[in-house]
NUMARRO-810034 format. One record per residue (C-alpha): x, y, z; residue in one letter; residue number from 1; chain. Coordinates in steps of 0.02 Angstrom, whole numbers, plus 50000, padded with zeros to 5 digits. Example, Ala and Ser with C-alpha at 12.3 -4.5 7.8 and 13.67 -1.06 7.14 Angstrom:
% NUMARRO-810034
+-------+-------+-------+------+-----+-------+
!     x !     y !     z ! rest !  nr ! kette !
+-------+-------+-------+------+-----+-------+
! 50615 ! 49775 ! 50390 !    A !   1 !     A !
! 50684 ! 49947 ! 50357 !    S !   2 !     A !
+-------+-------+-------+------+-----+-------+
***
This chain:
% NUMARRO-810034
+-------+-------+-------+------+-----+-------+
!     x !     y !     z ! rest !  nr ! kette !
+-------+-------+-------+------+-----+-------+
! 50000 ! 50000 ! 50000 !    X !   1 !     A !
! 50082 ! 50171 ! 49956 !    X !   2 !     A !
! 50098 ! 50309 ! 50088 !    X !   3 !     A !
! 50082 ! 50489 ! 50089 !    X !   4 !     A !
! 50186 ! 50597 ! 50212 !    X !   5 !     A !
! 50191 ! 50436 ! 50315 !    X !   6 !     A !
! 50021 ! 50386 ! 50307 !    X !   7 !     A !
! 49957 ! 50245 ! 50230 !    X !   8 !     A !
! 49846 ! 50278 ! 50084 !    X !   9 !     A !
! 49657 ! 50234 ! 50108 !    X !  10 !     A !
! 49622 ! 50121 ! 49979 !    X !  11 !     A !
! 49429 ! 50158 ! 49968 !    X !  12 !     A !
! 49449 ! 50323 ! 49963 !    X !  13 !     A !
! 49598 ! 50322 ! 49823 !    X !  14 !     A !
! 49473 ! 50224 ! 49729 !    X !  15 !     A !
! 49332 ! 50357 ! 49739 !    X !  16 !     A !
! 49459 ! 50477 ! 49678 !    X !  17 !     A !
! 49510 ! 50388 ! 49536 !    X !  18 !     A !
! 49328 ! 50353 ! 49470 !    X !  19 !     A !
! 49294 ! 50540 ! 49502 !    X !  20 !     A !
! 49470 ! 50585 ! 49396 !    X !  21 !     A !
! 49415 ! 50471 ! 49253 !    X !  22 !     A !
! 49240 ! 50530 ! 49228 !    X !  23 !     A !
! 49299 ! 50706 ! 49224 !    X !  24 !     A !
! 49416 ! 50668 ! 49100 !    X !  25 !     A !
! 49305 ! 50594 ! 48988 !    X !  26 !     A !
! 49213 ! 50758 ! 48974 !    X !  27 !     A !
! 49048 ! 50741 ! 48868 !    X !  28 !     A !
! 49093 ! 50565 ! 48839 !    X !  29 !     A !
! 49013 ! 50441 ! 48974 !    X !  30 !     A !
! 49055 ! 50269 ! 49031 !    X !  31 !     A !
! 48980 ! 50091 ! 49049 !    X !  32 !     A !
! 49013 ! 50003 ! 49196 !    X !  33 !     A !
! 49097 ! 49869 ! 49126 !    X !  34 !     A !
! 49236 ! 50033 ! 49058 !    X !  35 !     A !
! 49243 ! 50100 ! 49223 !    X !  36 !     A !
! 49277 ! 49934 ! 49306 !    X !  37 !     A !
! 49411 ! 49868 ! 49164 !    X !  38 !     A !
! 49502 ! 50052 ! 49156 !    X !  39 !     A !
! 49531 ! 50042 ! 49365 !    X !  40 !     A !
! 49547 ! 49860 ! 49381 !    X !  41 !     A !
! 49408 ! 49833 ! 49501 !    X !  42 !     A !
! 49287 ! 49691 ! 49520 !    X !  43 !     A !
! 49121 ! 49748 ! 49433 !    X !  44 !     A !
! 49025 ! 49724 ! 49588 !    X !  45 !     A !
! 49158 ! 49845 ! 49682 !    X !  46 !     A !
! 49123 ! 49970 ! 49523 !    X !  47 !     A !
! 48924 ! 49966 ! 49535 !    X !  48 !     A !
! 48901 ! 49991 ! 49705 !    X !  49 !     A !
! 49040 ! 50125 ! 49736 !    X !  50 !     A !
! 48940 ! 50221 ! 49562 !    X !  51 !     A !
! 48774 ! 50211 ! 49676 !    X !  52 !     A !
! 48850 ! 50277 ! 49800 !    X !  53 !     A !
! 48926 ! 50428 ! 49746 !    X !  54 !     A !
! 48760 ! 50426 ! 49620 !    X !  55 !     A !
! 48649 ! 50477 ! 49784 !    X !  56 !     A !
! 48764 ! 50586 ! 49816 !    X !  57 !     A !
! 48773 ! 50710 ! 49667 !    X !  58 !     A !
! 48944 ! 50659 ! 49622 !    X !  59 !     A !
! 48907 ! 50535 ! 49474 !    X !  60 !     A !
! 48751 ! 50545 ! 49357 !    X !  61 !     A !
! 48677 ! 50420 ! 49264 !    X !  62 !     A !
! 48575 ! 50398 ! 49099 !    X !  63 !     A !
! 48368 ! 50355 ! 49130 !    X !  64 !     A !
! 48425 ! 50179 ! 49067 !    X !  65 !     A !
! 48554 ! 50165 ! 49214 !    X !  66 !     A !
! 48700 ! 50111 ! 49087 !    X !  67 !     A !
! 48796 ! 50258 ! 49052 !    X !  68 !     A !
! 48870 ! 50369 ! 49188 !    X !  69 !     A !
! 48969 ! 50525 ! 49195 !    X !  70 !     A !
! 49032 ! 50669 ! 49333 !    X !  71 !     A !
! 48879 ! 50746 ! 49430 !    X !  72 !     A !
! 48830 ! 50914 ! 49491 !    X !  73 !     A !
! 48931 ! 50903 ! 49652 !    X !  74 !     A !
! 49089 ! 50892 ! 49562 !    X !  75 !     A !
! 49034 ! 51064 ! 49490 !    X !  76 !     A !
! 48996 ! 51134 ! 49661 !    X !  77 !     A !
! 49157 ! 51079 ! 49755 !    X !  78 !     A !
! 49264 ! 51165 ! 49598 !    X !  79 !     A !
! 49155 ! 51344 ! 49608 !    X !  80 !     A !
! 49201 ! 51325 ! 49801 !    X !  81 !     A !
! 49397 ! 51315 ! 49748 !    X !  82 !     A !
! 49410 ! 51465 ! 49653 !    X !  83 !     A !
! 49277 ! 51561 ! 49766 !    X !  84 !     A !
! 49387 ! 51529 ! 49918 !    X !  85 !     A !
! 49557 ! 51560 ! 49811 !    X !  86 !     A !
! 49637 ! 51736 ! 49866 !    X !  87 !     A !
! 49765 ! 51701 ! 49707 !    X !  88 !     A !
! 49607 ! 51671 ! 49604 !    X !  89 !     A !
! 49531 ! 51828 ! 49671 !    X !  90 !     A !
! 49668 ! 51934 ! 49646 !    X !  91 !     A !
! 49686 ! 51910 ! 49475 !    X !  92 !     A !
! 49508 ! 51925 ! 49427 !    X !  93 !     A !
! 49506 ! 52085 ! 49415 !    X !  94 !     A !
! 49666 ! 52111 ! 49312 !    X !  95 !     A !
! 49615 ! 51987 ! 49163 !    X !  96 !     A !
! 49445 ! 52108 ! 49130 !    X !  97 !     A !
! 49580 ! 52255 ! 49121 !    X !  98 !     A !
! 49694 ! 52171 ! 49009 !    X !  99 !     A !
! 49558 ! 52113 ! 48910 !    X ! 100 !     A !
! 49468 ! 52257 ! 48885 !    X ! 101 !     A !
! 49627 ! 52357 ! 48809 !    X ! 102 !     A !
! 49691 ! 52208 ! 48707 !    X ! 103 !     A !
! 49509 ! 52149 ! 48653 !    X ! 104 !     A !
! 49579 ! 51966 ! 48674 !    X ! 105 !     A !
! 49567 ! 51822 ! 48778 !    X ! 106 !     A !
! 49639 ! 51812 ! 48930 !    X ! 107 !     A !
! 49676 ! 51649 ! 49045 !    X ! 108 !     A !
! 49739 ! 51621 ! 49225 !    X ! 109 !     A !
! 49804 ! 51446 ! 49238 !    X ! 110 !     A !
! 49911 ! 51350 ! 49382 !    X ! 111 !     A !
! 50011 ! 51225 ! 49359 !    X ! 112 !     A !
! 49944 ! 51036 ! 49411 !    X ! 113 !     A !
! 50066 ! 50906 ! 49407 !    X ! 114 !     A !
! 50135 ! 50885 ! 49214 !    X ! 115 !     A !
! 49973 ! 51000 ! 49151 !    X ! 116 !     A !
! 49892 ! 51164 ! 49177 !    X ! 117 !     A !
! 49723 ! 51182 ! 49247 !    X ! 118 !     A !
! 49622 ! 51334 ! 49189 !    X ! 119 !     A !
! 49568 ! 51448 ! 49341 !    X ! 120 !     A !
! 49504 ! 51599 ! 49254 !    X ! 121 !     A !
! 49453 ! 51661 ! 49081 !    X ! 122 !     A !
! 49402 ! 51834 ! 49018 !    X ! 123 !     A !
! 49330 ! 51806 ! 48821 !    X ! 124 !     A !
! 49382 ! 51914 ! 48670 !    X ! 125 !     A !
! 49208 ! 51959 ! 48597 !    X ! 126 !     A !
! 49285 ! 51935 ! 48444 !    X ! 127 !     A !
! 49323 ! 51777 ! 48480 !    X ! 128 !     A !
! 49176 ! 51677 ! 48550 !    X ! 129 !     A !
! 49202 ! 51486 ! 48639 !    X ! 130 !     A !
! 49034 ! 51374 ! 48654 !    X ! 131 !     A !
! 49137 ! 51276 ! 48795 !    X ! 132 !     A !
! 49224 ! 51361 ! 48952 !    X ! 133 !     A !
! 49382 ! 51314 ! 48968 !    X ! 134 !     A !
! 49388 ! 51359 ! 49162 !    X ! 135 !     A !
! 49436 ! 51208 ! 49246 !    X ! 136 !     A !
! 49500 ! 51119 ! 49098 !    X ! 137 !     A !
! 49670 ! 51063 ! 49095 !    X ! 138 !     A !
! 49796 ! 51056 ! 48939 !    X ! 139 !     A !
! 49975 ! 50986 ! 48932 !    X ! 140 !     A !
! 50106 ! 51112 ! 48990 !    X ! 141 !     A !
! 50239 ! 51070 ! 48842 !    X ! 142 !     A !
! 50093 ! 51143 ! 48722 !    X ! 143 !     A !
! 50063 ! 51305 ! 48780 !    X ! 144 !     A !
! 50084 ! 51490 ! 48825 !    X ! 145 !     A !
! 50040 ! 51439 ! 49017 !    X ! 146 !     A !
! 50117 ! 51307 ! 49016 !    X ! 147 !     A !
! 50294 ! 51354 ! 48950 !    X ! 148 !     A !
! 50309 ! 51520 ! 49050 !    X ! 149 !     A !
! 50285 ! 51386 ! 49228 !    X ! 150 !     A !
! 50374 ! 51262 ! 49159 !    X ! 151 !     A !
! 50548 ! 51413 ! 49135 !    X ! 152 !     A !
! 50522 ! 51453 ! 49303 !    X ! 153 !     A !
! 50590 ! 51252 ! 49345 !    X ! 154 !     A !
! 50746 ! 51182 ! 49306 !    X ! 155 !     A !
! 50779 ! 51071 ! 49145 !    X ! 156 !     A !
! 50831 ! 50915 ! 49216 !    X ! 157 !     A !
! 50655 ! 50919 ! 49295 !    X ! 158 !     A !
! 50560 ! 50903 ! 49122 !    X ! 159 !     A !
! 50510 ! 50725 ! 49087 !    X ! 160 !     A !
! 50582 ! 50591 ! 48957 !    X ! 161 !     A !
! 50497 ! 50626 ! 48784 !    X ! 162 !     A !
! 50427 ! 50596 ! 48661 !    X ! 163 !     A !
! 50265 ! 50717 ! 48726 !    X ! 164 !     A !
! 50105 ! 50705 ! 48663 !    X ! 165 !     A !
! 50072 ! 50807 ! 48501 !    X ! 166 !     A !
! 49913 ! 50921 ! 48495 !    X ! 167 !     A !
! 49975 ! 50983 ! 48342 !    X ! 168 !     A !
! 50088 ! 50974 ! 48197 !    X ! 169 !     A !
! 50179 ! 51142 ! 48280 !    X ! 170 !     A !
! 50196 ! 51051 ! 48450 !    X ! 171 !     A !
! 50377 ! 51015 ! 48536 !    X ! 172 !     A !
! 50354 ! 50844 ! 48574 !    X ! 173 !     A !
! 50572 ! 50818 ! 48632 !    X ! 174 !     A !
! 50643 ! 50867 ! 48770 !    X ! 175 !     A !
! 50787 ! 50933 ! 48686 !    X ! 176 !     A !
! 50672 ! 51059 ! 48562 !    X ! 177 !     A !
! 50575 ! 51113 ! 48739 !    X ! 178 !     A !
! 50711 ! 51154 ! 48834 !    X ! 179 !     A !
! 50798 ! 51234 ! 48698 !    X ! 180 !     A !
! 50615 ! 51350 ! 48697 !    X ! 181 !     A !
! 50619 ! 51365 ! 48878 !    X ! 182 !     A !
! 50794 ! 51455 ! 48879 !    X ! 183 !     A !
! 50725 ! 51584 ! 48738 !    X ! 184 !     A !
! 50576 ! 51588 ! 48871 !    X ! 185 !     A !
! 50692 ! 51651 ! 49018 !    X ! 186 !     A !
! 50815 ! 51754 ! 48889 !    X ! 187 !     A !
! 50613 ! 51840 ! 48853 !    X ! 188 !     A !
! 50544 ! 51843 ! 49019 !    X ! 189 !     A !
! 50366 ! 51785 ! 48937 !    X ! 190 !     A !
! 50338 ! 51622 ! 48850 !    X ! 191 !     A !
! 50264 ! 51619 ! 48658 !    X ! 192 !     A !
! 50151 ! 51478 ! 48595 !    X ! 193 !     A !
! 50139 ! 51484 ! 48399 !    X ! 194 !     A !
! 49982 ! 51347 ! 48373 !    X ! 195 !     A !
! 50074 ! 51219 ! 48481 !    X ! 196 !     A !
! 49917 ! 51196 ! 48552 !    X ! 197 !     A !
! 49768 ! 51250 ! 48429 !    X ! 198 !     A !
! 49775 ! 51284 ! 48265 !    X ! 199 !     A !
! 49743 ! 51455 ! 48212 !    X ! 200 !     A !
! 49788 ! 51533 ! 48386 !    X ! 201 !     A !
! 49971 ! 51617 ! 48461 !    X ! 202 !     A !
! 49972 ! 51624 ! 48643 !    X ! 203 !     A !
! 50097 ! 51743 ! 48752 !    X ! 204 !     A !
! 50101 ! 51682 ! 48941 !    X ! 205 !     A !
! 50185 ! 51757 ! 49080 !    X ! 206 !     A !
! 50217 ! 51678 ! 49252 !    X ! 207 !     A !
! 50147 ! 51735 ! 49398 !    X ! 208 !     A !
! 50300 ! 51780 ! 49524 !    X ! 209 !     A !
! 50249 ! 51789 ! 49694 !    X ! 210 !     A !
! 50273 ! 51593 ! 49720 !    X ! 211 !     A !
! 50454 ! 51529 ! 49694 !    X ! 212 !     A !
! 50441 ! 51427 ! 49588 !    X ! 213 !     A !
! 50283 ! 51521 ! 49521 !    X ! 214 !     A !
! 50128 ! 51396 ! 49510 !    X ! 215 !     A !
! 50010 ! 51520 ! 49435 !    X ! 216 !     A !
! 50016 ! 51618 ! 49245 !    X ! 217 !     A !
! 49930 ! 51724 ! 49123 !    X ! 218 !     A !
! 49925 ! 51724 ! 48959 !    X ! 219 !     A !
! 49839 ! 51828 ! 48823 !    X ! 220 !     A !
! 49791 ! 51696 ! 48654 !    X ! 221 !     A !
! 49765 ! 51785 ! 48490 !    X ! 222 !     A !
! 49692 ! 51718 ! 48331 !    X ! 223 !     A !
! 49849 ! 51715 ! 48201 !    X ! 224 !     A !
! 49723 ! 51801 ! 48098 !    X ! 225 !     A !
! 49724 ! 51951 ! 48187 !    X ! 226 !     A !
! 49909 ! 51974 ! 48253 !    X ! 227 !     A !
! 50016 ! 52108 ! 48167 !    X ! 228 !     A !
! 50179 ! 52132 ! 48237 !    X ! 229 !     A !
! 50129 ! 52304 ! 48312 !    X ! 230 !     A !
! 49986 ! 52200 ! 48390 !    X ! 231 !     A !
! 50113 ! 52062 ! 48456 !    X ! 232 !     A !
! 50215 ! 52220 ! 48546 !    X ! 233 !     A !
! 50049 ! 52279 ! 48612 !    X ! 234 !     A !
! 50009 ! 52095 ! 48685 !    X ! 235 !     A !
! 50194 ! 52098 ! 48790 !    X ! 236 !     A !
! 50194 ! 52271 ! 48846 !    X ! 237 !     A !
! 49988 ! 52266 ! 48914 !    X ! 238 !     A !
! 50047 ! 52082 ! 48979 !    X ! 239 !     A !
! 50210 ! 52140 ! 49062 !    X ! 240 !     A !
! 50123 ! 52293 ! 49155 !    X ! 241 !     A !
! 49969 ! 52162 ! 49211 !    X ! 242 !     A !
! 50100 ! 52040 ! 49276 !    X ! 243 !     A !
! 50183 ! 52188 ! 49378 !    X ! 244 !     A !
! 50000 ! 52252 ! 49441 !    X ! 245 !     A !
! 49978 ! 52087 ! 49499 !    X ! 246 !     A !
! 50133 ! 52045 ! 49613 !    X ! 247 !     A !
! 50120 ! 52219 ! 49661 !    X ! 248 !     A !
! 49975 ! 52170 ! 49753 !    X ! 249 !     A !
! 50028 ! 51985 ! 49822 !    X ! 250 !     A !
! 50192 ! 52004 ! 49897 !    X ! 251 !     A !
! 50231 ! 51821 ! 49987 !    X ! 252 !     A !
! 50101 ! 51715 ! 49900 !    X ! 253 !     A !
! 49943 ! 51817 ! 49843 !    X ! 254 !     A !
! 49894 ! 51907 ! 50004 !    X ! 255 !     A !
! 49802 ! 51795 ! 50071 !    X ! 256 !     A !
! 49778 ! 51726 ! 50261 !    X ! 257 !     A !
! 49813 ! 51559 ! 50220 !    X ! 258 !     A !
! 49955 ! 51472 ! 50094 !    X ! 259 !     A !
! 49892 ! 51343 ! 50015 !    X ! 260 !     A !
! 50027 ! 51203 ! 49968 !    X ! 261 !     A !
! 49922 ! 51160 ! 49801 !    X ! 262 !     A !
+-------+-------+-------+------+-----+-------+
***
């Protein structure tokens, strides 16, 4: 049995999370039992009564058949209570309107989650519309603007073996072409995502410096469509002044009473 900190890992409970983790991921996409039971290697009868329970709980929905299930509404709740009660979150709110508003783009706060970067905050480009939020998604650090400017602020020989996932055909998927990008990154100050991640959009992200190493970033994504290189100068210099507003305002670890460790 693995241990955390010294403690022995509950196994129920590790299972819980795990079901929870893979139903998220799956997004729009739900799951049969027999999925859910072969993808965690549990006994069926181990799968179908831990889904009932967290089903009468609001943390796993299920189809009117009672065959397909996917994340439920708690899931949603618990999350809204993370960033409500997040004085990083809470600080940069207000910031991403500002920056968006005199760039007219899209703005993200994201923090970085293990090998990927979960999406805190977003402020839209009207120009620009999503039909999904990507506020609590999460997205591959090697691929993006977030992503790259957190993973500068660590050193190289942390970066994992390749070859990385490719989302796509502009993506760095070595570690040698990476780090190479990640020292242009720290030569910069601000990382630059040319459609590593989506086609059709740049990304310029900036690190968040009042954790060392910083956890949190912003970034500003632009539709290649509409970025001149006086537009591109524009992007860094409103980005640069946001990022100084910001740790302005959070000296030792975003001003809040309490320091989270994640």
């Amino acid at each position: 049995m693995s241990e955390t900190g010294g403690v022995r890992e509950v196994k129920s409970a590790a299972r819980t999370v795990e079901l929870l983790e893979l139903l998220a991921a799956r997004g729009d996409r739900p799951a049969r039992l027999q999925e859910l039971a072969d993808e965690l290697e549990v006994p069926r009868s181990s799968m179908y009564a831990l889904l009932q329970t967290l089903i009468s709980r609001g943390w796993v929905r299920t189809d009117v058949t009672g065959s397909l299930y996917g994340i439920g509404i708690h899931a949603l709740l618990t999350g809204t209570s993370y960033l409500d009660s997040d004085p990083c979150v809470r600080l940069v709110r207000p910031y991403l309107d500002e920056a968006s508003q005199a760039l007219g783009e899209t703005i993200h706060m994201a923090r970085l989650d293990g090998r990927d970067v979960a999406y805190l905050a977003t402020r839209e480009s009207h120009e620009y519309l999503r039909t999904i939020s990507r506020v609590g998604r999460r997205l591959p650090a090697h691929v993006g603007a977030l992503g790259k400017a957190l993973l500068a602020e660590r050193p190289d020989g942390e970066l994992p073996e390749g070859p990385y996932r490719a989302l796509t055909p502009n993506t760095r998927t070595s570690r040698e072409a990476l780090a190479a990008d990640l020292a242009g990154v720290r030569a910069r100050g601000w990382s630059i995502d040319r459609e590593e991640g989506v086609l059709g959009i740049v990304g310029f992200g900036f690190a968040l410096r009042y954790d060392t190493p910083a956890q949190d970033a912003i970034s500003c994504s632009v539709p290649v469509a509409r970025l001149s290189a006086a537009h591109e100068e524009r992007i860094v210099a409103v980005m640069r002044e946001t990022r100084a507003k910001i740790e302005s305002r959070a000296p030792g670890g975003g001003g809040g009473s309490v320091h989270w460790r994640s």
